[in-house]
PyMOL CGO cylinders between C-alpha atoms (Angstrom):
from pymol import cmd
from pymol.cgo import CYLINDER

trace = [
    CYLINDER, 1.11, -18.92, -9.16, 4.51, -18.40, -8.57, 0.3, 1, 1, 1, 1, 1, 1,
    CYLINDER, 4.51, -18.40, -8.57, 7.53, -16.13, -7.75, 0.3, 1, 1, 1, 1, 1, 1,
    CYLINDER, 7.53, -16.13, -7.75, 10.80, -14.93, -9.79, 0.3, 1, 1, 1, 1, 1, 1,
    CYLINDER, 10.80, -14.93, -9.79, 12.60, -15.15, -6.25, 0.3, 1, 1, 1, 1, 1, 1,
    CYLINDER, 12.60, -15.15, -6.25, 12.09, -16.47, -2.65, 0.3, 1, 1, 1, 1, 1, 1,
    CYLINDER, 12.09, -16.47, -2.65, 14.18, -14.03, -1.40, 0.3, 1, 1, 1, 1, 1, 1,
    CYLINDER, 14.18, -14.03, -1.40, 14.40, -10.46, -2.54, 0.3, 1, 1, 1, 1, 1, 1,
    CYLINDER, 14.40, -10.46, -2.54, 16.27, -7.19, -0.84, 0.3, 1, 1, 1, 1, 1, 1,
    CYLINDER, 16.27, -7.19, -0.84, 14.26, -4.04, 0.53, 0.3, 1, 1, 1, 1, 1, 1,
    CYLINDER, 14.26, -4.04, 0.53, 12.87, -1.92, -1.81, 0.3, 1, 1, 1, 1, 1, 1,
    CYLINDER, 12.87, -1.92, -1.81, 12.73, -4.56, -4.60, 0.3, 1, 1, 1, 1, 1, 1,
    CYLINDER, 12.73, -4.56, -4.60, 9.61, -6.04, -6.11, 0.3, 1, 1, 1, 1, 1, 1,
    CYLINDER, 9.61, -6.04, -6.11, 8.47, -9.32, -5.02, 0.3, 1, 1, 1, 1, 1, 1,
    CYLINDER, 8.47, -9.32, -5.02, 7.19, -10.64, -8.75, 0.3, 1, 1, 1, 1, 1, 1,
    CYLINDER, 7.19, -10.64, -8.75, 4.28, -12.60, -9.00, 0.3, 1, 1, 1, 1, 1, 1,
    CYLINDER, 4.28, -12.60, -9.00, 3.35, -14.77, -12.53, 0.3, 1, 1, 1, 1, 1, 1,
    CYLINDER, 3.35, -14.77, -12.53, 0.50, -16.29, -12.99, 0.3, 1, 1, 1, 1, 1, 1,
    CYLINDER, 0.50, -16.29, -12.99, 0.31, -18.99, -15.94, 0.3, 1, 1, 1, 1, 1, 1,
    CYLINDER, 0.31, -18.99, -15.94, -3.21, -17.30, -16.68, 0.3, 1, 1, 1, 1, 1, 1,
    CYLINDER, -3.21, -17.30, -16.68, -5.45, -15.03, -16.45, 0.3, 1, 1, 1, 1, 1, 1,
    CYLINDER, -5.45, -15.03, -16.45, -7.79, -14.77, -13.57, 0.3, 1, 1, 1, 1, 1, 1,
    CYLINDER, -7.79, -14.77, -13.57, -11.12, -15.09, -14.36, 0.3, 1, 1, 1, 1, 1, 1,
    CYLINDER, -11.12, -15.09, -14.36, -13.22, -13.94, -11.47, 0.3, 1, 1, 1, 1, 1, 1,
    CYLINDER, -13.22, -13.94, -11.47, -16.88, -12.45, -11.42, 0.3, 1, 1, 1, 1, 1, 1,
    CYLINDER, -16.88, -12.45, -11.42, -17.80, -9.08, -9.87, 0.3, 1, 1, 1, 1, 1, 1,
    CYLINDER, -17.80, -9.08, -9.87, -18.58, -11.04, -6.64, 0.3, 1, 1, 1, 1, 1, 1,
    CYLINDER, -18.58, -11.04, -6.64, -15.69, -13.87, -7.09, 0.3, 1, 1, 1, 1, 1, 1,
    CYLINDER, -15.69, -13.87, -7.09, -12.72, -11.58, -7.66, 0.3, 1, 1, 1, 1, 1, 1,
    CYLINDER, -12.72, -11.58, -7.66, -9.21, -12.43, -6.42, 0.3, 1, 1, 1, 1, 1, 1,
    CYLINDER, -9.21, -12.43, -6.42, -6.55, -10.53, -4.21, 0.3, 1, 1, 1, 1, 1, 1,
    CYLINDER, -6.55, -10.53, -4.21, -2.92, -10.92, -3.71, 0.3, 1, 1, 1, 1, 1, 1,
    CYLINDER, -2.92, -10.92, -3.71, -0.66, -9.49, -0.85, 0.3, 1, 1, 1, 1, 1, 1,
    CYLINDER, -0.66, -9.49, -0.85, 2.80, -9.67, 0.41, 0.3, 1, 1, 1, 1, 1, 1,
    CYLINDER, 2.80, -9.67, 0.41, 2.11, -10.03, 4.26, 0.3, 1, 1, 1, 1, 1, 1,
    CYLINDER, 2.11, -10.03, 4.26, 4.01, -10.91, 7.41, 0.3, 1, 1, 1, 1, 1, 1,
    CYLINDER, 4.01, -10.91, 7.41, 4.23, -15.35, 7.61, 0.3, 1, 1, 1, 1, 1, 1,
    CYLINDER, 4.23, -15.35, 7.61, 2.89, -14.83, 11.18, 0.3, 1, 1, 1, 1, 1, 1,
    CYLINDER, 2.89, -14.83, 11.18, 0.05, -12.72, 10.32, 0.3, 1, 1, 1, 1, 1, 1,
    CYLINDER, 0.05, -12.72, 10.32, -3.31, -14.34, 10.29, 0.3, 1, 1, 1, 1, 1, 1,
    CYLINDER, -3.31, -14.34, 10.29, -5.05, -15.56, 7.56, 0.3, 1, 1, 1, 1, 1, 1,
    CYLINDER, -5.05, -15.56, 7.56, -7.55, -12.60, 8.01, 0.3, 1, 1, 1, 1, 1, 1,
    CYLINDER, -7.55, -12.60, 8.01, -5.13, -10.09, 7.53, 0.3, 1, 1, 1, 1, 1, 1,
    CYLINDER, -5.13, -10.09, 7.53, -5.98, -7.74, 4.59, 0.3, 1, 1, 1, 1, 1, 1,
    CYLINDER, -5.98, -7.74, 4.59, -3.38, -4.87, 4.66, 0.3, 1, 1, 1, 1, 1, 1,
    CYLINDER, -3.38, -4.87, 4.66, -1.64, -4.37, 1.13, 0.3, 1, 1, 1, 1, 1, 1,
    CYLINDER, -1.64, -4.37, 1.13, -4.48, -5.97, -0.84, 0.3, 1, 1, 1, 1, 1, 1,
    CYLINDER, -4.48, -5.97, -0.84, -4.56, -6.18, -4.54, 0.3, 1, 1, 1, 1, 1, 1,
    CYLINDER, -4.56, -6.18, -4.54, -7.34, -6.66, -6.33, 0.3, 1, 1, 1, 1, 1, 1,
    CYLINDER, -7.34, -6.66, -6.33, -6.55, -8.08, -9.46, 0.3, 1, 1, 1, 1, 1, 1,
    CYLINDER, -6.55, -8.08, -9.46, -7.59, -6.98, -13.08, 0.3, 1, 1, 1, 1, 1, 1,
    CYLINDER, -7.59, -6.98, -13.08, -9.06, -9.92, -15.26, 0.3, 1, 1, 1, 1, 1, 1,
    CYLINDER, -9.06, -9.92, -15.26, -6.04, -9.58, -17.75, 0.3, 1, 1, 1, 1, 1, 1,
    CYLINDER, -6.04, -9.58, -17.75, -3.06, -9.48, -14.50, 0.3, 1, 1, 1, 1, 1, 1,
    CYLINDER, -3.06, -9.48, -14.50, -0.49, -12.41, -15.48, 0.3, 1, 1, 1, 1, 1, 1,
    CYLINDER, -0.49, -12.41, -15.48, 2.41, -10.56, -13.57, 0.3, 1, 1, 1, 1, 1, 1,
    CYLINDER, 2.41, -10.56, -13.57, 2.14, -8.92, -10.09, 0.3, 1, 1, 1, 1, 1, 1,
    CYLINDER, 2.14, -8.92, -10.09, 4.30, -6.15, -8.66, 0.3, 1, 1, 1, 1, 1, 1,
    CYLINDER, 4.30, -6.15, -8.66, 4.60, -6.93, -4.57, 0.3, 1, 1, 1, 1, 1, 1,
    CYLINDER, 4.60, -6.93, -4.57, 6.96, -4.07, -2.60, 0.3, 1, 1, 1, 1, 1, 1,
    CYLINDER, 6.96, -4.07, -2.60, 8.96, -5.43, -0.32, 0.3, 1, 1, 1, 1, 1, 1,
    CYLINDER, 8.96, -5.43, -0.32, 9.73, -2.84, 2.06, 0.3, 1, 1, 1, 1, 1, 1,
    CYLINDER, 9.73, -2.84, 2.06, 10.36, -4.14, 5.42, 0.3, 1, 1, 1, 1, 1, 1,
    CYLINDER, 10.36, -4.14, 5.42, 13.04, -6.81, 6.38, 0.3, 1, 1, 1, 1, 1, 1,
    CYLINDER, 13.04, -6.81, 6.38, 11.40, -10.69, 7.49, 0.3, 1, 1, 1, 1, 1, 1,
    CYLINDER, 11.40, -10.69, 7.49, 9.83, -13.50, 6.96, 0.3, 1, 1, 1, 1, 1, 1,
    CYLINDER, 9.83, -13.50, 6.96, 6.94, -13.47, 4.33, 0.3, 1, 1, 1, 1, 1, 1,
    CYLINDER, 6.94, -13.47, 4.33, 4.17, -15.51, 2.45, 0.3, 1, 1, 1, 1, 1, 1,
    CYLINDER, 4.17, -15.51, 2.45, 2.71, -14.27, -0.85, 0.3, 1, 1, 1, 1, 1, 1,
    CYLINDER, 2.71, -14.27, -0.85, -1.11, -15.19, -0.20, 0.3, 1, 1, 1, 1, 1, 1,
    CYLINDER, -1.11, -15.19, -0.20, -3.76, -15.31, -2.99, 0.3, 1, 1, 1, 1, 1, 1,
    CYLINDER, -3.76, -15.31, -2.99, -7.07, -15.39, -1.23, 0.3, 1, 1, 1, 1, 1, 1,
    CYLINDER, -7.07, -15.39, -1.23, -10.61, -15.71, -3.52, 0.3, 1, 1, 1, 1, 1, 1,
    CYLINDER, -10.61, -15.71, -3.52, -14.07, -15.06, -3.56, 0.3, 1, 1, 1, 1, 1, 1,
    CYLINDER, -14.07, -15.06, -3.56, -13.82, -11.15, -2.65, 0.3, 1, 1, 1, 1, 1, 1,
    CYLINDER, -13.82, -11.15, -2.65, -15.92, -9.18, -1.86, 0.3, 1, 1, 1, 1, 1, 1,
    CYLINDER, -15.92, -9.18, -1.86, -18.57, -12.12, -1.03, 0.3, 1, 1, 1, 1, 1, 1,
    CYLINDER, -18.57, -12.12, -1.03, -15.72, -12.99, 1.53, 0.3, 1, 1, 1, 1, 1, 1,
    CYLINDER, -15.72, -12.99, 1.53, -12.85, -10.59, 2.94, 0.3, 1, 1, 1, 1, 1, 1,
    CYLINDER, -12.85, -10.59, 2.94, -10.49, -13.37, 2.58, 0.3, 1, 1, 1, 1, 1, 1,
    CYLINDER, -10.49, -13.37, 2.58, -10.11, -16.88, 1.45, 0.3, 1, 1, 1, 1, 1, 1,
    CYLINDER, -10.11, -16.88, 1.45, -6.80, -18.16, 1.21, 0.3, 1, 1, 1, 1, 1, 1,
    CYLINDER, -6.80, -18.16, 1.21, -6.36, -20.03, -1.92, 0.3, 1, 1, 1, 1, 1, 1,
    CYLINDER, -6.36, -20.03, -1.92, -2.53, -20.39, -2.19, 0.3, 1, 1, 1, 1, 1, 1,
    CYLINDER, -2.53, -20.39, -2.19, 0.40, -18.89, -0.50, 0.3, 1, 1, 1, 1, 1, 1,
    CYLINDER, 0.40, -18.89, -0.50, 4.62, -18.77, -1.01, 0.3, 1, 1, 1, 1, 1, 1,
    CYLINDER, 4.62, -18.77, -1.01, 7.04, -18.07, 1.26, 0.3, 1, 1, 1, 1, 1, 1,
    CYLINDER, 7.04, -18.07, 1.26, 9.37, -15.57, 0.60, 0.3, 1, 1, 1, 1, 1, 1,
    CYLINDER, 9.37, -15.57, 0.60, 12.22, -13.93, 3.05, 0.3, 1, 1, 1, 1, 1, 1,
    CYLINDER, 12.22, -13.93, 3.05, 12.90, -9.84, 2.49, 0.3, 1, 1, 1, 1, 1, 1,
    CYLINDER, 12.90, -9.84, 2.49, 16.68, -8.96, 3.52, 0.3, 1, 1, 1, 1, 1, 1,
    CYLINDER, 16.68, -8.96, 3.52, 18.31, -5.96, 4.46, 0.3, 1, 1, 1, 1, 1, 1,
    CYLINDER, 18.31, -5.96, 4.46, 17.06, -2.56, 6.44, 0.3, 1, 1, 1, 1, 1, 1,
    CYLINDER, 17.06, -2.56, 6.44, 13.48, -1.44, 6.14, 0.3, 1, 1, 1, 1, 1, 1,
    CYLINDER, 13.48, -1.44, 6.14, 12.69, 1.27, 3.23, 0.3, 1, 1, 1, 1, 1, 1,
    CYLINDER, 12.69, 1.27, 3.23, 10.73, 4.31, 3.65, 0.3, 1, 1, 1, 1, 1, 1,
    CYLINDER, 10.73, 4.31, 3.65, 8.16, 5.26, 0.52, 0.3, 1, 1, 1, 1, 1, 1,
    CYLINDER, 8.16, 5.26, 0.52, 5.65, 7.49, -0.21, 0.3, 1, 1, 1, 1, 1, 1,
    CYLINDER, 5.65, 7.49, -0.21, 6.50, 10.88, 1.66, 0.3, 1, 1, 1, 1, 1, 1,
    CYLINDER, 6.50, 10.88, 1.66, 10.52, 12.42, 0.92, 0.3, 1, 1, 1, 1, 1, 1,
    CYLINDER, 10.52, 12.42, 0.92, 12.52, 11.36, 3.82, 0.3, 1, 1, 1, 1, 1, 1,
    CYLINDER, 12.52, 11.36, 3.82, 12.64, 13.93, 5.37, 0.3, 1, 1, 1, 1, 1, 1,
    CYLINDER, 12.64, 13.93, 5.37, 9.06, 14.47, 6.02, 0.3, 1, 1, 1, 1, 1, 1,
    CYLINDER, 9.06, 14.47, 6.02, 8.96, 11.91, 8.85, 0.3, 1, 1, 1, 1, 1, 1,
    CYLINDER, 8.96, 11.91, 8.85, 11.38, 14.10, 10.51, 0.3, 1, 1, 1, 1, 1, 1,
    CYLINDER, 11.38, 14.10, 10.51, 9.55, 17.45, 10.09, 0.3, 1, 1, 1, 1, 1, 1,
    CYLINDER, 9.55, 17.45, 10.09, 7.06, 17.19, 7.14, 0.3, 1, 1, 1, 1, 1, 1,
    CYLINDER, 7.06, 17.19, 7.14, 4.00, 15.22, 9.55, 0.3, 1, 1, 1, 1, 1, 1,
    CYLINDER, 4.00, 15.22, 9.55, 4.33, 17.80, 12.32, 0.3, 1, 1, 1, 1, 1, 1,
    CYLINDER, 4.33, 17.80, 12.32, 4.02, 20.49, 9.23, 0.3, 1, 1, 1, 1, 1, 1,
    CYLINDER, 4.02, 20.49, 9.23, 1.16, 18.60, 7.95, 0.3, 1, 1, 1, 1, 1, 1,
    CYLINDER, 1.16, 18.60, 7.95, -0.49, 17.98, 10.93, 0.3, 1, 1, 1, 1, 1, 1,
    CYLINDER, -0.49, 17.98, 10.93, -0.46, 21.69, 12.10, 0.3, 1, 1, 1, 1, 1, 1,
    CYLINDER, -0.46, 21.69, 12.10, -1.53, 22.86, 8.54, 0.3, 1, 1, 1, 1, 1, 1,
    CYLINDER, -1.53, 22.86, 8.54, -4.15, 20.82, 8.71, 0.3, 1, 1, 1, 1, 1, 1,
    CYLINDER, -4.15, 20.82, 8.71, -5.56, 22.06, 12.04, 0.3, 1, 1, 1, 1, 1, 1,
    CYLINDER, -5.56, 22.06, 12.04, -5.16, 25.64, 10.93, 0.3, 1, 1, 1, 1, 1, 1,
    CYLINDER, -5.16, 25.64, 10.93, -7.57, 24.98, 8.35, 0.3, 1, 1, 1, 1, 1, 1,
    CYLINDER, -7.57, 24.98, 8.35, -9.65, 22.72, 10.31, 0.3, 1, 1, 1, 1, 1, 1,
    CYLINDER, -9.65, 22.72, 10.31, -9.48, 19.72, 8.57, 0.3, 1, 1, 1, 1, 1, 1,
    CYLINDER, -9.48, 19.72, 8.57, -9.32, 15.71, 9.42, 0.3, 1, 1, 1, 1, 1, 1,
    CYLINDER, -9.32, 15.71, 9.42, -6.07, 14.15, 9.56, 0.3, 1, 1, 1, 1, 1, 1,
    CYLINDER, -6.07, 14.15, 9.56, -6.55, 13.21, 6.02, 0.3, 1, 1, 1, 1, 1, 1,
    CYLINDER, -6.55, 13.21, 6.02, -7.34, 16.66, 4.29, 0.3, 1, 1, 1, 1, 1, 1,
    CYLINDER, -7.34, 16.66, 4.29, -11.18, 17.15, 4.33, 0.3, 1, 1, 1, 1, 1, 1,
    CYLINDER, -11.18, 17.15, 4.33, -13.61, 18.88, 6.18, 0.3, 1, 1, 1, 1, 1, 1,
    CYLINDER, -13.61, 18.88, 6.18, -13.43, 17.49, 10.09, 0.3, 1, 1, 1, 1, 1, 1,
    CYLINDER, -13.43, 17.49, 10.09, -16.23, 15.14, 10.75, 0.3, 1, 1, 1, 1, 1, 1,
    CYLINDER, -16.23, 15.14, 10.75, -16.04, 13.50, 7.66, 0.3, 1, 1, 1, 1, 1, 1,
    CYLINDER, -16.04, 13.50, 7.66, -16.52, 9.70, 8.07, 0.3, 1, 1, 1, 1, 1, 1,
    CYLINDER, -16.52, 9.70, 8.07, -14.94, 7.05, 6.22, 0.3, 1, 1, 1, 1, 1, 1,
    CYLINDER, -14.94, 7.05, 6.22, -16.22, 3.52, 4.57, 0.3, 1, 1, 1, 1, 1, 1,
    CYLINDER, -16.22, 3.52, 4.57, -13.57, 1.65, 6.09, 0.3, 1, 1, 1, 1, 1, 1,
    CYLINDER, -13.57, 1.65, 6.09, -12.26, 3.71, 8.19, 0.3, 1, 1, 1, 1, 1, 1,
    CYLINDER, -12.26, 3.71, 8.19, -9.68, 5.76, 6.36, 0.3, 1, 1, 1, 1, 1, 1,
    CYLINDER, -9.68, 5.76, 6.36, -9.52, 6.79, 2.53, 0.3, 1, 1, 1, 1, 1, 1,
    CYLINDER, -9.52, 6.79, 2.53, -6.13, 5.33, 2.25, 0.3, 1, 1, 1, 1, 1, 1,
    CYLINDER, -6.13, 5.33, 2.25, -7.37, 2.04, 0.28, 0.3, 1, 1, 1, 1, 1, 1,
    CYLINDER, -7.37, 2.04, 0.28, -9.34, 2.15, -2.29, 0.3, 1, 1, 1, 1, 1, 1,
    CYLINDER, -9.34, 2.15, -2.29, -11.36, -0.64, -2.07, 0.3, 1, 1, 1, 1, 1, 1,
    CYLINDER, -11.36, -0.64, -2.07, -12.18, -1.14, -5.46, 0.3, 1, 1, 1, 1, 1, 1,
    CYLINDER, -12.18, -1.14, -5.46, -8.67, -1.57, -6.50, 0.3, 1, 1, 1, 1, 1, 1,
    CYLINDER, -8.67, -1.57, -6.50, -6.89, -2.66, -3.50, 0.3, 1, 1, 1, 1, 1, 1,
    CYLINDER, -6.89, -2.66, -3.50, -4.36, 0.10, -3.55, 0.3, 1, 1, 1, 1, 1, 1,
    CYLINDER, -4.36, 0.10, -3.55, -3.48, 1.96, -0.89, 0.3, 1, 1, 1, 1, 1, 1,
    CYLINDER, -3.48, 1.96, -0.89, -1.31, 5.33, -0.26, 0.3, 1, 1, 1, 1, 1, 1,
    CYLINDER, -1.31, 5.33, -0.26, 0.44, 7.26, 2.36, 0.3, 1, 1, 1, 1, 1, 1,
    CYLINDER, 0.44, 7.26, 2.36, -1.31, 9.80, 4.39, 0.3, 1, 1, 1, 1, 1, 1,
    CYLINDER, -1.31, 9.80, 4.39, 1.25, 12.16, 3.08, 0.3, 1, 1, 1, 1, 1, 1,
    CYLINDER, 1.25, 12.16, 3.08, 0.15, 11.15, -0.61, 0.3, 1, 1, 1, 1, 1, 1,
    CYLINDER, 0.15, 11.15, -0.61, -3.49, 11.25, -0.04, 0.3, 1, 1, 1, 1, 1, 1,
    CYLINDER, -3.49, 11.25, -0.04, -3.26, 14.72, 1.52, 0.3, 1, 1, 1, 1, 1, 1,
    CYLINDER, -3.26, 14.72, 1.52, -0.67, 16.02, -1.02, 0.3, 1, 1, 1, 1, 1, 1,
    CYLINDER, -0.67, 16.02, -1.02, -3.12, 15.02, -3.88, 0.3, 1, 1, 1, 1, 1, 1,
    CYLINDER, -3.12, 15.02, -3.88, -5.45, 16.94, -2.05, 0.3, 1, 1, 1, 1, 1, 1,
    CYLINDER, -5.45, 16.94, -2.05, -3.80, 19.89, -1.44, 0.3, 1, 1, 1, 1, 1, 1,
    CYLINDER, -3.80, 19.89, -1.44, -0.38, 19.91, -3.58, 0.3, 1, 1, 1, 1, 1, 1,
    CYLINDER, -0.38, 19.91, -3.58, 0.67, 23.51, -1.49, 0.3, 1, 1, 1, 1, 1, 1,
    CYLINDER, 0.67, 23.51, -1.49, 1.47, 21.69, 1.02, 0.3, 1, 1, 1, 1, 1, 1,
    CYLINDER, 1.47, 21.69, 1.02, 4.38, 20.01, -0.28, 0.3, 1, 1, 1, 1, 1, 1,
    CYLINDER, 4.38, 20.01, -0.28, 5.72, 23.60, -1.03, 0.3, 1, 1, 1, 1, 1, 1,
    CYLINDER, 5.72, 23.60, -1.03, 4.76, 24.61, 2.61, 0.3, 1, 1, 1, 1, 1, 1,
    CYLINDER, 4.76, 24.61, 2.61, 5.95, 21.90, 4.18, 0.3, 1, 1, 1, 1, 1, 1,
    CYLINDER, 5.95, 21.90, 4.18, 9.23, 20.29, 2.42, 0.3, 1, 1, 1, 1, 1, 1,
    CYLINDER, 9.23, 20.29, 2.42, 9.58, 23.40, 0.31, 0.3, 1, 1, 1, 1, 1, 1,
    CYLINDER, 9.58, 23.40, 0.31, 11.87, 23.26, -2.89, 0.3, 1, 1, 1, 1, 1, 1,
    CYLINDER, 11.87, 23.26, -2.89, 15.61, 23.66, -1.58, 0.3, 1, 1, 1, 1, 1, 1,
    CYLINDER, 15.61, 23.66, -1.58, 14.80, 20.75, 1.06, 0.3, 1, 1, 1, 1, 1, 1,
    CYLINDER, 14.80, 20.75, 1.06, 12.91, 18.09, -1.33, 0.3, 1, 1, 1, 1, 1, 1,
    CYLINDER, 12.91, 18.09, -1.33, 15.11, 14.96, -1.64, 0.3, 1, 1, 1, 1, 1, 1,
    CYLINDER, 15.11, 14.96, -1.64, 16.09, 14.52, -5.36, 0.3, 1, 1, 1, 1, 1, 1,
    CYLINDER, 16.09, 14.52, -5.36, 16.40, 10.44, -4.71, 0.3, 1, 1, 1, 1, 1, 1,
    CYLINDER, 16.40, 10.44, -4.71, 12.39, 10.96, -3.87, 0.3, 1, 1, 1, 1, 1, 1,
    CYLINDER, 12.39, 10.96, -3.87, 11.42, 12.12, -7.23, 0.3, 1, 1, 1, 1, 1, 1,
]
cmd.load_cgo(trace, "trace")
């Protein structure tokens, strides 16, 4: 394993080669993530599970700081075992993805009050419905996560038009 750069800018890709394909098992599957150098080995957030046939990696770097790349093994037998990890340092000011801009400013309100209207969870179905992990935000089979504004927009696409609207959406977002 290895990296194109130690050091990248926010909102670049930290790339990740392998010299060959992974071949895990169903039950002996590997995960990468781009995750804080302080953060404990334990720590799971941003996994990706990776395909049989992954030789290149895609990690967004979206906060400034200190970072490891960490490969961990034997998933989902294990939630983590670190196999292998690289530092790597993110400069600049932190980047916001997955919702327009603006939406932190006014969209989550909007969202959140939509959402009550209609009375649904925080994360656009019926209230009272539980989670395998908590939230639906990660897919666990894939290791890919998404916004709350994503998930609930892919739910319910009106409420982009409700809440951003079309004269307000962020061209740079799209």
């Amino acid at each position: 394993m290895s990296v194109a750069a130690t050091e990248v800018a926010t909102g670049e890709d930290v790339v990740v080669t392998f010299d060959r394909p992974h071949t895990g098992k169903a039950t002996n599957q590997y995960w990468i993530a781009l995750q804080r150098a302080d953060a404990p080995e334990s720590e799971t957030t941003g996994r990706v599970v990776l395909e049989r046939h992954e030789t290149v990696v895609h990690l967004p770097a979206r906060s400034p700081g200190r970072y490891e790349v960490r490969l961990h093994g034997q998933f989902p037998k294990k939630e983590h075992h670190l196999l292998r990890r690289i530092p790597v340092v993110v400069r600049g000011w932190p980047v916001r993805v997955g919702a327009p801009s603006h939406v932190d400013g006014g969209g989550e309100p909007c969202m959140d009050s939509w959402l009550a209207e209609r009375d649904l969870d925080p994360y656009g179905a019926a209230s009272g419905t539980a989670y395998a992990g908590g939230d639906p935000l990660l897919d666990e089979t894939t290791g890919r996560s998404v916004t709350r504004w994503e998930h609930v927009v892919a739910q319910h696409p009106e409420l982009e038009q409700v809440c951003v609207g079309p004269r307000r959406r962020n061209t740079l977002d799209h």
